[in-house]
MARBA-135944 format. One record per residue (C-alpha): residue in three letters; x, y, z. Coordinates in pm, whole numbers, plus 50000, padded with zeros to 5 digits. Layout:
! residues N
ALAXYZ;...
This chain:
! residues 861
UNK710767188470854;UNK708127160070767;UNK707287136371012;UNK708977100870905;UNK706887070270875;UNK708457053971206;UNK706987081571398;UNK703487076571267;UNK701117057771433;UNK700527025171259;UNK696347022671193;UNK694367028070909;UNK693537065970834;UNK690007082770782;UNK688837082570408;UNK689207117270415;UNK690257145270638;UNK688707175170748;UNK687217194070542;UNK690097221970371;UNK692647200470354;UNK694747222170157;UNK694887252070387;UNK696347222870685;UNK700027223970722;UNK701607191570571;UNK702887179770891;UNK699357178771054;UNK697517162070752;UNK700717135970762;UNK699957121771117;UNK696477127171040;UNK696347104970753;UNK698927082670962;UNK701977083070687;UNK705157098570652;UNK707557100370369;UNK708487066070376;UNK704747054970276;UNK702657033070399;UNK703346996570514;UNK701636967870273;UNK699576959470586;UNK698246992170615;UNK697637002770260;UNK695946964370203;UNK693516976770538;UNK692587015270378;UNK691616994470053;UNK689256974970227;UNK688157005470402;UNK687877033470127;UNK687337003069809;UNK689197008169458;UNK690457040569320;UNK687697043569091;UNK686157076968987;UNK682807052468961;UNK681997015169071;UNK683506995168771;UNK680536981968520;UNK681026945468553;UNK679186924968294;UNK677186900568474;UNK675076872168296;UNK671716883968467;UNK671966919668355;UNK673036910468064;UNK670146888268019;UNK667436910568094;UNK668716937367878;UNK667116915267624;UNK663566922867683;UNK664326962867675;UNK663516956967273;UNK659886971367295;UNK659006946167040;UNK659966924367258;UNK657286936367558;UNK654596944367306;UNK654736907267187;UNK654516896867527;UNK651596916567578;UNK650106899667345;UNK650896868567439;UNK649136876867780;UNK646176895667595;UNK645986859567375;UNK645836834667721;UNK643146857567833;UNK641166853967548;UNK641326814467563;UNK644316806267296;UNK646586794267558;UNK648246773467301;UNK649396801367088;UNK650606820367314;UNK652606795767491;UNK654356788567165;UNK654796823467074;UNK656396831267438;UNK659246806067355;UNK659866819567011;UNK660686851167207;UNK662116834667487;UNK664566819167211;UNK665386845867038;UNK666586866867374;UNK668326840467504;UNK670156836667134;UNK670976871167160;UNK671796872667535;UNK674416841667446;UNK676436863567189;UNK676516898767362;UNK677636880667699;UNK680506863567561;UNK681616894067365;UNK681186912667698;UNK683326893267891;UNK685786888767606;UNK686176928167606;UNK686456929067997;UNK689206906567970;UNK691266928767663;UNK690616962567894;UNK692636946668187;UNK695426944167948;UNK695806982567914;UNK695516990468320;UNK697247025768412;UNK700007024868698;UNK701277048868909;UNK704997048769089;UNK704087048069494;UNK705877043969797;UNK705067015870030;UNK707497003970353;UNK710107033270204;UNK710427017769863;UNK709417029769498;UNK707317006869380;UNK704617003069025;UNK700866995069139;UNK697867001568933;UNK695787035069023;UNK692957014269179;UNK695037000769456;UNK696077037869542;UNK694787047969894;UNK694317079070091;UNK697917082970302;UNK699617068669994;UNK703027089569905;UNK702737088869491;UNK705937103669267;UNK704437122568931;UNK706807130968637;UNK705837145668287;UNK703467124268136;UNK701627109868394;UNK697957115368497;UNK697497123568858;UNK695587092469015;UNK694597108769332;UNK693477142069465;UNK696457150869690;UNK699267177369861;UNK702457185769699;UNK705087177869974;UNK708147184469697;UNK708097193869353;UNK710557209069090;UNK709467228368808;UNK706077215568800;UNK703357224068564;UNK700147203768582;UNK697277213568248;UNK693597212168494;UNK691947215368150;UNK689787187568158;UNK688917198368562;UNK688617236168553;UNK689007241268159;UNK692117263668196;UNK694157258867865;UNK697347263668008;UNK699497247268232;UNK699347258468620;UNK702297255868798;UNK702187238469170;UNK704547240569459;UNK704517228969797;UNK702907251770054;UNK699397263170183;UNK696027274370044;UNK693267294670181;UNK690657275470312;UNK687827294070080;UNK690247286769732;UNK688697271969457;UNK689547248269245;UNK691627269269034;UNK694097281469285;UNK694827257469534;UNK698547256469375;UNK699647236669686;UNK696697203569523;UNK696857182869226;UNK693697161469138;UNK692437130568979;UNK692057134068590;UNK694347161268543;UNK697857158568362;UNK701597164868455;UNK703077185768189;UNK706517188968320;UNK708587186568615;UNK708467162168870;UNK706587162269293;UNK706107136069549;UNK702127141069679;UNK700687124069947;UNK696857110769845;UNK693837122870051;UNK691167120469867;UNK690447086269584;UNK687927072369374;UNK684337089169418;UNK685537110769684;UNK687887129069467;UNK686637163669285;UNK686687149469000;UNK684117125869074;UNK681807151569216;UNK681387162868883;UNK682267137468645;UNK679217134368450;UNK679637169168296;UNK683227164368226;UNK683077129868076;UNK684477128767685;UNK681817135967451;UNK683157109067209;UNK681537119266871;UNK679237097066656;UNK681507080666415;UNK680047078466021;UNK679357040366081;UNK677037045866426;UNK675137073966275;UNK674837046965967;UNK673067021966198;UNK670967048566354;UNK669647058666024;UNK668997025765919;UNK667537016866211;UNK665487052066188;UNK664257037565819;UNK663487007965897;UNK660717018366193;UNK659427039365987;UNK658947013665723;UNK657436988866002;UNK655287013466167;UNK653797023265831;UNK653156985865747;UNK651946974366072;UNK648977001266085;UNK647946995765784;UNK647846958365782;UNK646316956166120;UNK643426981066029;UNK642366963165685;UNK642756929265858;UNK639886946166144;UNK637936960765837;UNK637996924765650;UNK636276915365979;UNK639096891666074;UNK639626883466454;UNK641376909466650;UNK643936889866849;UNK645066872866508;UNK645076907066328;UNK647056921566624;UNK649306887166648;UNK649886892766300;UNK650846927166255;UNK652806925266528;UNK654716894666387;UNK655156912266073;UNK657006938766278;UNK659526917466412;UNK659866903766073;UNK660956935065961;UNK662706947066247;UNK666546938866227;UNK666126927566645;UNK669706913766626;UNK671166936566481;UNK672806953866820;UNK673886919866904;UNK675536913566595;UNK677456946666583;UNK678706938766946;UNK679326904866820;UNK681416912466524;UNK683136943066664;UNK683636923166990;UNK685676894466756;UNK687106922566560;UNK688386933466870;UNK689876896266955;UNK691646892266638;UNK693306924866675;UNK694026915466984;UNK695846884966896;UNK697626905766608;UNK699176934166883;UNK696356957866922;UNK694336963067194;UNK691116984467116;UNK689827009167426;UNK686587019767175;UNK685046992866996;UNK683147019266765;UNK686457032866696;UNK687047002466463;UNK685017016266190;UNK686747041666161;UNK690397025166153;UNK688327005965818;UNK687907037165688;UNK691237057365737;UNK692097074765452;UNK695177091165654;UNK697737082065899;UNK699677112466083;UNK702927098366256;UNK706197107866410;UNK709067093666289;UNK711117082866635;UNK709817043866663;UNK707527044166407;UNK709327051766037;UNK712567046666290;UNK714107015566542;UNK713267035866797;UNK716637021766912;UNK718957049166909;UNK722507052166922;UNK724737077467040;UNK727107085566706;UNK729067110166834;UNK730027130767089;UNK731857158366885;UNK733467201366999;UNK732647229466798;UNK734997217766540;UNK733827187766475;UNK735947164366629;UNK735887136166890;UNK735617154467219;UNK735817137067595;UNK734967166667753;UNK731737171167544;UNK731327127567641;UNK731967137367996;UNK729367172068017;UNK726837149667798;UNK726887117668090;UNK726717141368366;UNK723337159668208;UNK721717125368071;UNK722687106768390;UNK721637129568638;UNK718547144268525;UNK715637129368683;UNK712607153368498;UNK710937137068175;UNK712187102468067;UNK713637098067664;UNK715497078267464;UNK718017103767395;UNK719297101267754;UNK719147062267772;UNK721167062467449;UNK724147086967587;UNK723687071567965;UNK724117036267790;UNK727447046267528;UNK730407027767550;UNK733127043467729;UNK731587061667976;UNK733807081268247;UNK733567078268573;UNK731177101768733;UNK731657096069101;UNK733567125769227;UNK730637144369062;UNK727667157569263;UNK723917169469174;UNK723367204769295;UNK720377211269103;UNK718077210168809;UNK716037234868543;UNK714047203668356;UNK713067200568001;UNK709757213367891;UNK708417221767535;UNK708977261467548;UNK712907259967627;UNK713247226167483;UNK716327222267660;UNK717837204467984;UNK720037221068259;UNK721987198568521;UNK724107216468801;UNK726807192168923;UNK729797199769201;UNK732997183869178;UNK734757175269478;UNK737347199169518;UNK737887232969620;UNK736517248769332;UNK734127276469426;UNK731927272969128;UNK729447248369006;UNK729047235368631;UNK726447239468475;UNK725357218668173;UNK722717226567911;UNK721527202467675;UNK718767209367391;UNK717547217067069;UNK720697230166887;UNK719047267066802;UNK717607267867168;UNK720807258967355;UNK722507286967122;UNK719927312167197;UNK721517310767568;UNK724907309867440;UNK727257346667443;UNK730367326967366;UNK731757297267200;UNK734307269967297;UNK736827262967087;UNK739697236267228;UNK740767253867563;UNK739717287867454;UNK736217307767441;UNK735377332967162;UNK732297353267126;UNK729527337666985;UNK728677362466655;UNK726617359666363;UNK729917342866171;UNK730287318566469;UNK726347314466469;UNK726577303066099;UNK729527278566114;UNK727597262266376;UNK724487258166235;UNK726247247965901;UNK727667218666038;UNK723697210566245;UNK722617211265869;UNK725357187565723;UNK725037162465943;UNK721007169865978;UNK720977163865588;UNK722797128265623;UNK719837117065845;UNK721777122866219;UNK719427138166517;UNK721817166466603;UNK721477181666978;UNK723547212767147;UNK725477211367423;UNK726737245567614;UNK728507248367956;UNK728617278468231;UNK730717281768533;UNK728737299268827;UNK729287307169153;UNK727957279669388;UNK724467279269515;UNK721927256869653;UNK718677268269402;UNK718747279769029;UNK716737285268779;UNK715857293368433;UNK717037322768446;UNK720177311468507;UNK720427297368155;UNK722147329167993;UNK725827338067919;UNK726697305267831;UNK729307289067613;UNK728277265967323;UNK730857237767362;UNK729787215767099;UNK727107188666943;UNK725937151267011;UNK725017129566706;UNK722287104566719;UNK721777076666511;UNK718137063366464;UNK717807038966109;UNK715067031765950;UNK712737003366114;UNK713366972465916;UNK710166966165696;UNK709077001165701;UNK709177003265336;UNK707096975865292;UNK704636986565544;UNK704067021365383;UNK704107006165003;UNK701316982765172;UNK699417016065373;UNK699137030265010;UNK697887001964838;UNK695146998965078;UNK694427036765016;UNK695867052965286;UNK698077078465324;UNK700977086165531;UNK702137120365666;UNK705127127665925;UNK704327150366166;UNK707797152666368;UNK709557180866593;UNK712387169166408;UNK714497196766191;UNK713497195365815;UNK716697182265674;UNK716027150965913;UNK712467146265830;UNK713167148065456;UNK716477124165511;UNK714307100365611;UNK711037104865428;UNK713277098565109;UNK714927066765270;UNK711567047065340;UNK709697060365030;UNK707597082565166;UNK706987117764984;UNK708407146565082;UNK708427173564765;UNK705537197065007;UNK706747207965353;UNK705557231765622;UNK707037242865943;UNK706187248766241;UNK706857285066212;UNK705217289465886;UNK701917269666033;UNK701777296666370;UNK701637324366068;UNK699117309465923;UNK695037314265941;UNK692747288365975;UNK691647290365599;UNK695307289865488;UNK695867252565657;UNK692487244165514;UNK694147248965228;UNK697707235065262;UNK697187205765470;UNK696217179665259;UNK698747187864974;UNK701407187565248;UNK703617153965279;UNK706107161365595;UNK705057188865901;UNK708447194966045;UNK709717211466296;UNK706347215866510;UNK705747225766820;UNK703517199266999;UNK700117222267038;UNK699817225966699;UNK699707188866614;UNK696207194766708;UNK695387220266378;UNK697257197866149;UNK694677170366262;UNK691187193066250;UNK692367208265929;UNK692957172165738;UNK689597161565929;UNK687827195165814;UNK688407180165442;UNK686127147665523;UNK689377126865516;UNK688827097065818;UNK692487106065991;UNK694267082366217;UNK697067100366418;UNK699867077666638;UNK701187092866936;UNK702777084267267;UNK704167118167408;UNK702777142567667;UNK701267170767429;UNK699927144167176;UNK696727135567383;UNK695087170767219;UNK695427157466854;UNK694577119866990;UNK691337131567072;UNK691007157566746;UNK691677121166531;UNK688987102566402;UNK691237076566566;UNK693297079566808;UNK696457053266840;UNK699097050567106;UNK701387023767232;UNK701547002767560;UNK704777023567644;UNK703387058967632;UNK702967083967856;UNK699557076068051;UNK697447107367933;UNK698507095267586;UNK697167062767640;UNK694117074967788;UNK693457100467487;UNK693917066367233;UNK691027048467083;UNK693997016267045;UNK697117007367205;UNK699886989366969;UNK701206963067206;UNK704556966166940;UNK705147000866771;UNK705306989566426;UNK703307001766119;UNK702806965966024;UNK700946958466363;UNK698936991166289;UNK698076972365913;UNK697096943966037;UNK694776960566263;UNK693456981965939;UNK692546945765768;UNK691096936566067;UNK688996967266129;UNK687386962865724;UNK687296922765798;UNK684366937566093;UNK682926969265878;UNK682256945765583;UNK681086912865813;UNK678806942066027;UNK677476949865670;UNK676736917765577;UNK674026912565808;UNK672236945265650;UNK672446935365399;UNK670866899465456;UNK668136923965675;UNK667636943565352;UNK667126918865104;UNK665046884265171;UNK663726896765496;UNK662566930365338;UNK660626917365078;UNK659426884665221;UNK657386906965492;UNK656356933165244;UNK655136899765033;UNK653296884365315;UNK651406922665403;UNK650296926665032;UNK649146893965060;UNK647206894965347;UNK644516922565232;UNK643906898664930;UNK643786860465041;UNK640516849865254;UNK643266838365526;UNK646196850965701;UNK649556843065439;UNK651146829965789;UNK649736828066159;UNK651786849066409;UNK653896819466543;UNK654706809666203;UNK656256844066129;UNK657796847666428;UNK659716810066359;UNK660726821766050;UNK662276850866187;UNK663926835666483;UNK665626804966246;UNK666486828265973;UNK668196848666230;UNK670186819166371;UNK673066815666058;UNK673566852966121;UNK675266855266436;UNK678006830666238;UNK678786864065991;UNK681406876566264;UNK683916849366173;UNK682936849865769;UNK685786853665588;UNK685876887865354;UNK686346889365004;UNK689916907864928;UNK688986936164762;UNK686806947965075;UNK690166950665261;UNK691406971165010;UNK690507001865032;UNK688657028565347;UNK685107013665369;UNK682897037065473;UNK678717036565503;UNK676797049165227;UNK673147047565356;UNK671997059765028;UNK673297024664878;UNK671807002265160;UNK668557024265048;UNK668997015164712;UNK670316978164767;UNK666946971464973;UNK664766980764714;UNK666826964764415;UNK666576929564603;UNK663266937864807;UNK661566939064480;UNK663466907664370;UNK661976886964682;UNK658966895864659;UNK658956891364303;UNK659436852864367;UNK656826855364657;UNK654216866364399;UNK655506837064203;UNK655076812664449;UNK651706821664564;UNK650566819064202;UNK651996785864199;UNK650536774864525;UNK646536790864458;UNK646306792064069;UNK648226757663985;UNK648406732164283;UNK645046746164442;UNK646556747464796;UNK644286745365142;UNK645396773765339;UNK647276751665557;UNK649416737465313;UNK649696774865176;UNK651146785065502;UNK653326756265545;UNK654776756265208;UNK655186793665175;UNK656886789165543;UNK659296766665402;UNK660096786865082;UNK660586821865238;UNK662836804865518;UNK665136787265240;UNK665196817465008;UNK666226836565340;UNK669026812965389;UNK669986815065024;UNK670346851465022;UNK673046849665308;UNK675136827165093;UNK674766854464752;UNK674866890264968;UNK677956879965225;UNK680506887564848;UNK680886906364570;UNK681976870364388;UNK679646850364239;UNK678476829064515;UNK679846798564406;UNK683896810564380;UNK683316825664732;UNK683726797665046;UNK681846812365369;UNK683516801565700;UNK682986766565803;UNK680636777466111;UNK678476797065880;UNK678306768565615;UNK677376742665879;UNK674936765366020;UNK673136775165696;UNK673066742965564;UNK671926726865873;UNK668516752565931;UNK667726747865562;UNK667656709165633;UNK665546718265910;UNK663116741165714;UNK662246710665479;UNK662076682565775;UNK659846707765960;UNK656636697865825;UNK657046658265880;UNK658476666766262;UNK656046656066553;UNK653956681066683;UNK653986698366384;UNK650546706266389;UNK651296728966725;UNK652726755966469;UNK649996747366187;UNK651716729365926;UNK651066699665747;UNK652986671365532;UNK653516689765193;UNK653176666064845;UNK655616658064608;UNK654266683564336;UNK654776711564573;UNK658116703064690;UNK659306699664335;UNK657956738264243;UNK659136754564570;UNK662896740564448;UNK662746750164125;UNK661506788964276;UNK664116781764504;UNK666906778864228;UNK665246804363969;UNK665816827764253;UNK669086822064340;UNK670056831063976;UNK667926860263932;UNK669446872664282;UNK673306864564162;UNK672656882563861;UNK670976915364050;UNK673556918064293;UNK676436918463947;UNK674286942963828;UNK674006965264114;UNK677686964964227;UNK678696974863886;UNK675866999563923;UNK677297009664245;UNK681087018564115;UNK679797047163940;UNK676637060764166;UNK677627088864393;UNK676847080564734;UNK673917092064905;
């Protein structure tokens, strides 16, 4: 018998026991660990945390503002231009480098600004989406979240949950726990109470569970020993953490990135050796090159991707969607299919008990009364089904009724067995089986039929499962219900389940969600489409596929998908509109083979076997209500279960692709072509086109109406249909407008040299002032397909455009001016660089009209 908690000594327990915990009788490791049954006291478990710290496999990343800060300077851009800076001082040009330090001082502290408060703004969205665990402190059950969960802690597991602590069974029933992601086992192990050798491995200490792995079904009460870093989980958690794949947008960036450098470094080298060979000074020809490289290094780019996707993540947020992988919003932007079940998603998720009906159809209060007793009593894998007959009007009283026993539900037998007692002097028990209609009847020999029994043969068979299709047909979930008398005992099992009589059939009703036809007419417009993946019989599935408009003309079942190959799904999976009838572990193919076609495939689960096929989706959605190792598996949690949450989220997710775009495309263009301009031109003018700290200005104010792209507002059409990136096209888009800007460069320096007869001062400064507008000006033409003027940016980006372009022309007249090398620029001057100015805005509103028509029929790269 297990020690109770009154008998336990009240102090706080070691962290750990003794080493083999598992091969200790339970009563020793109980007053070891200074618990009993009952649990802990508050007091007690509120002393271990403080002892032991949270239930965390590692200490929690906080973001804090320093780290944060000097993450900054890891650019190596960054330290080379600092280097400089220090090689400049030591040369004498204090001055220059001084200024040039707090162009890169701003820039960091511009970036640090944006990636901190997205930072903190994701910390506070993760806390939304905390797993709990059911644990029992001073003798009561009560819901804390797994971090609070202490060594001596008694913790109740049912199917679904993940196991929060490495611990002992004391009780279980029917319990099957998958250690795939521990010891890579693909199938279940079952656990029981009892002892293990003290040399066991991993693998079969049957009497442990441990943190990370997953209850498949059954239920135990386990008493914690080991949390947090302590557990075996921890020990080897770096070799087990999730290889999340690269998604199509980050390996997008990494190219790009990857072509730019290579641009830079080519530029750089060259420009810096024919500035030595022109015999110009080599701190200004390093300054310089070095300058240029920042110029054509998109620096903020990481910060605006966290930016955007960090905002992204906000407004979905705010619409019911809470994102667990900010990457993973790309690739809800560019979902080209949605896999769902229909129970809560197509459906209320409400249901309704219809009918509680005997073999022949009618009203039966015997088949009420069985139905209670199973749904009421069962205490193995929570569902709706139960809650729906447990909650039916009418109910009988059930008190002269007593548990004996159970045989839970798992996914093999798909069926339930209660044992109940009455209270008389019968000398058998009841037992009731409830199921899957063609899996209750497989353990049927007879059928009832009013008072009498008749054997259950292939006519009887047939009638039955007639009337399952009827009613299956007219859109009712249909379950079995069978009955055997046995001769009492205190333990059964699943053998048991034989030689039973079919005694007749529960009706569910489940309608259609309201809006659901809207939401899928709206999923197809924005070019995605929707296929049911349900357990459900076919005549169900197809019921309701035909209801909310979805098609359903190509089916497969789950027993045609086990016979067929690998190349055979290939084939038929993304011709197929409804997967019915399937078996959980083979949601998982459906997924891989869609996936396998290049289709971007979004799959919605909430249910114990669906974490497999969450993690085979490109992404991976779930609700707040789930199961935990579903919500763990999901990329997002739906806050509401509702396709239309899920579409806003889709808008949202191409609102952040296209604004994260955007700022490549600014990169691409202007930027591009301005540095390319101002290399060309230094191997040809008798003076540098710009000094360092003039470059680096440029690039630090230019940058500045960037970081105001995350809240742009997106033309319509670019939430229209699955976005996905073409790095061919951002290839092609930087030379089409690269060669644009630097067309107008050309033009300008002609105009400053060959008409006006510039100094080189004035050169600089007016050159300055026209590459920084045209910079500006390119934001407002790239950021839509529209011409720019029927397209409003956001306020915040307006203001902030407009207001650095007022700066860029004041610059030159500002005191202290000289400090950066410019100089008061004439009349004459500013009257050509606006008229460049505007000539270029129209010449770049025209290329960009030509190259998106270009673009709609270029193959991507």
């Amino acid at each position: 018998m297990l020690p109770s908690k009154s008998a336990i000594p009240k102090h706080p327990a070691a962290a750990v026991p003794t080493a083999s915990y598992w091969s200790r009788p339970v009563e020793s490791l109980l007053e070891e660990l200074s618990t009993g049954t009952g649990g802990l006291s508050v007091d007690d478990a509120a002393q271990r945390l403080a002892q032991t710290g949270p239930n965390r496999i590692s200490p929690q990343a906080s973001t804090t503002a320093l780290g944060t800060f000097a993450r900054q300077f890891r650019n190596p851009l960054v330290l080379i231009l600092i280097f400089a800076a220090g090689v400049s001082t030591a040369v004498g040009d204090g001055n220059e480098a001084m200024i040039i330090a707090v162009i890169v001082l701003a820039s960091c502290v511009l970036s640090f600004t944006q990636e901190y408060g997205a930072s903190k703004a994701m910390d506070g969205l993760r806390k939304q989406i905390s797993t709990r665990a059911t644990v029992v402190r001073d003798g009561t059950e009560t819901s804390l979240p797994v971090e609070d969960i202490v060594p001596g802690d008694i913790v109740r597991l049912s199917a679904g949950d993940l196991v929060p602590a490495d611990g002992v069974i004391l009780g279980a029933r029917d319990f099957n726990v998958s250690e795939a992601a521990l010891t890579g086992e693909t199938f279940p192990i079952i656990k029981s109470p009892g002892v293990s050798s003290a040399d066991a491995p991993l693998a079969r200490r049957s009497n442990v569970v441990f943190t990370g792995t997953s209850v498949r079904s059954g239920i135990a009460t386990i008493v914690a020993v080991a949390t947090g870093s302590r557990t075996e989980f921890a020990g080897i958690a770096d070799a087990l953490a999730r290889r999340i794949p690269e998604t199509d947008f980050s390996k997008g960036i990494r190219r790009f990135g990857a072509l730019m450098t290579q641009i830079m470094l080519a530029i750089v080298i060259v420009v810096f050796a024919a500035n030595l060979f022109l015999d110009r000074p080599l701190i200004d020809s390093l300054l310089f090159s070095l300058a240029l490289a920042v110029g054509l290094t998109p620096e903020l780019l990481p910060a605006i991707i966290s930016v955007t996707l960090s905002r992204g993540a906000q407004a979905m947020a705010t619409n019911g969607v809470i994102v667990r992988r900010l990457e993973a919003i790309e690739n809800l932007g560019s979902m080209d299919i949605l896999c769902t079940d229909k129970t809560g998603t197509l459906t209320e998720g409400v249901i309704r008990l219809d009918g509680c009906l005997d073999t022949n159809g009618n009203p039966s209060a015997d088949t009420a009364l069985w139905a209670r007793l199973n749904a009421t009593l069962q205490n193995g894998l929570r569902n709706p089904l139960d809650e729906a007959i447990a909650s039916a009007p009418g109910g009988t009283d059930l008190a002269t009724w007593t548990k004996v026993d159970e045989i839970p539900y798992d996914f093999i037998r798909k069926r339930l067995t209660v044992i109940v007692r009455r209270d008389d002097a019968s000398e058998t028990d009841l037992m009731i089986c409830k199921g899957a209609v063609s899996n209750v009847m497989s353990a049927c020999a007879t059928v009832l039929a009013g008072d009498r029994s008749a054997p259950l043969d292939a006519v009887g068979r047939q009638r039955l499962e007639d009337r399952f299709r009827d009613w299956s047909a007219q859109g009712y979930r249909v379950l079995g219900l069978s009955i055997r008398h046995i001769d009492r005992r205190t333990v059964y099992g699943r053998d048991d389940e034989a030689q039973m009589a079919f005694a007749g059939f529960l009706l569910f009703l489940d309608p259609p969600k309201a809006g659901i036809v809207e939401a899928l007419a709206s999923l197809g417009k924005r070019g995605v489409a929707v296929k049911m993946i349900t357990g459900d019989n076919r005549y169900v599935a197809r019921h309701l596929a035909m209801t909310v408009g979805l098609k359903s003309e190509h089916m497969v079942t789950g027993e045609e998908l086990n016979g067929m190959t690998r190349t055979a799904l290939f084939g038929r999976a993304p011709k197929t509109d409804l997967f019915v009838e399937i078996d959980p572990n083979q949601k998982e193919r459906i997924i891989a083979a869609l996936r396998s076609h290049g289709h971007v495939v979004g799959y919605m689960g909430d249910g114990i076997n669906d974490a497999p096929a969450l993690h085979e989706a490109d992404i991976g959605v779930s609700v707040d209500t789930a199961v935990d190792v579903a919500r763990e598996a999901a990329d997002m949690i739906l806050l509401k279960r509702d396709l239309s949450v899920l579409l806003r989220g889709i808008d949202d997710g191409r609102r952040t692709f296209a604004n994260t775009l955007k700022y490549v495309s600014i990169t691409t263009s202007a930027n591009f072509g301005n540095m390319i301009s101002m290399a060309c031109a230094s191997l040809f003018l008798p003076f540098l086109p710009l000094l360092a700290k003039q470059i680096l200005l440029n690039n630090l104010l230019s940058s500045v109406p960037s970081l105001a792209i995350a809240s742009d507002n997106v033309d319509p059409e670019q939430i229209e249909t699955p976005r996905r990136w073409d790095i061919g096209a951002v290839r092609r888009f930087m030379i089409s407008f690269g060669l644009v800007s630097s067309g107008f460069d050309f033009l300008t320096f002609g105009f400053l040299l060959l008409i006006v007869h510039v100094t080189a001062d004035t050169f600089r400064t007016a050159w300055f002032v026209e590459s920084l507008i045209t910079q500006l000006a390119i934001v407002l033409v790239v950021r839509t397909h529209f011409p720019f003027w029927k397209s409003r940016p956001s306020p915040l980006l307006s203001v902030i455009t407009l207001g650095i372009a007022i700066l860029a022309v004041a610059i030159p007249y500002l005191p202290h001016a000289n400090w950066f090398g410019f100089v008061p620029l004439s009349l004459p001057v500013i009257l050509g660089l606006m008229a460049i100015t505007a000539a270029y805005l129209l010449v770049s509103e025209a290329t960009k009209r030509w190259f998106f028509t270009r673009e709609r029929h270029f193959s991507p790269d």
